[in-house]
N, C-alpha and C positions, 0 to 999 in steps of 0.2 A: 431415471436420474438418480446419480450417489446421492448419498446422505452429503458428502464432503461439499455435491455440485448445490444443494440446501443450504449449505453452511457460507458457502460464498456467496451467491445469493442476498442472505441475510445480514451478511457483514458491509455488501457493493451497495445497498439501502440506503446504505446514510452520505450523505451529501459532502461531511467533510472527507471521508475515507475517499472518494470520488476527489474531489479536488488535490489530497495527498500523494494518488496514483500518477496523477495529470502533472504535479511539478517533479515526479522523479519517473518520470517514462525514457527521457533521454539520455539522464546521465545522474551517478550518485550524487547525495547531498547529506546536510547535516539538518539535526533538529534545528539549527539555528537559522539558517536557509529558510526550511519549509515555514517556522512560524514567521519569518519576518514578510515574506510571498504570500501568506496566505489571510495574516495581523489575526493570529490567533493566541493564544497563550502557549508557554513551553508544554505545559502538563496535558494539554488538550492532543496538540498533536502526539506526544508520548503513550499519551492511551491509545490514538488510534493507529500507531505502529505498530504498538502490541498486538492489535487486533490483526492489524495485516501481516504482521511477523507469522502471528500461532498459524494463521491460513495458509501459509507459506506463498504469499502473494506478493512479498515485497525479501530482499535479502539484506544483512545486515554486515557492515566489513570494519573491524574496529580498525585503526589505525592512529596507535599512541594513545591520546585522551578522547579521539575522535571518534564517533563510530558516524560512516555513512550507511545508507537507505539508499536500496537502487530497485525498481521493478524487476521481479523475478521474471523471466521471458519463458519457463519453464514449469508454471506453478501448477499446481495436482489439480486444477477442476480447467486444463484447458480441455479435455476431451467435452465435456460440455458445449465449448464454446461460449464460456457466461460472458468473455471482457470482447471474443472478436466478432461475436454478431449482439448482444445486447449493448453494450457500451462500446460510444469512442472516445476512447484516451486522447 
């Protein structure tokens, strides 16, 4: 297993990062979306984009003031299989 498939792994552990995948699996959204869906604070889900942003598990589309957050369907630890046989989205 990569290092990169360790790194996902470690990052897919924490439960809200899980819940962040699960409200943008279908379609883009905004920070404001996910906290108000998920009743977390702005800053909380900001960190944990970051974290799925660096992993490249999640993609980021500004758009004017806006940036959306969509599920990357293409993200570097699919050879792994960490998201389609350990978790389901």
């Amino acid at each position: 297993m990569s290092k990169q498939c360790h790194e996902c792994f470690r990052v897919l552990a924490d439960e809200t990062r899980l819940r962040i995948l699960r409200a943008i699996r279908t379609r883009p959204v905004n920070v404001g979306d996910i906290t108000a869906a998920m009743h977390v604070t702005q800053p909380t889900v900001s960190y944990h984009l970051k974290m799925l942003d660096e992993l490249g598990l999640i993609t980021r589309e500004k758009r004017g003031r806006e940036v959306l957050y969509a599920f990357n369907k293409n993200y570097p630890c699919k050879g792994c299989g960490v998201l389609s046989v350990s978790i389901k989205l």
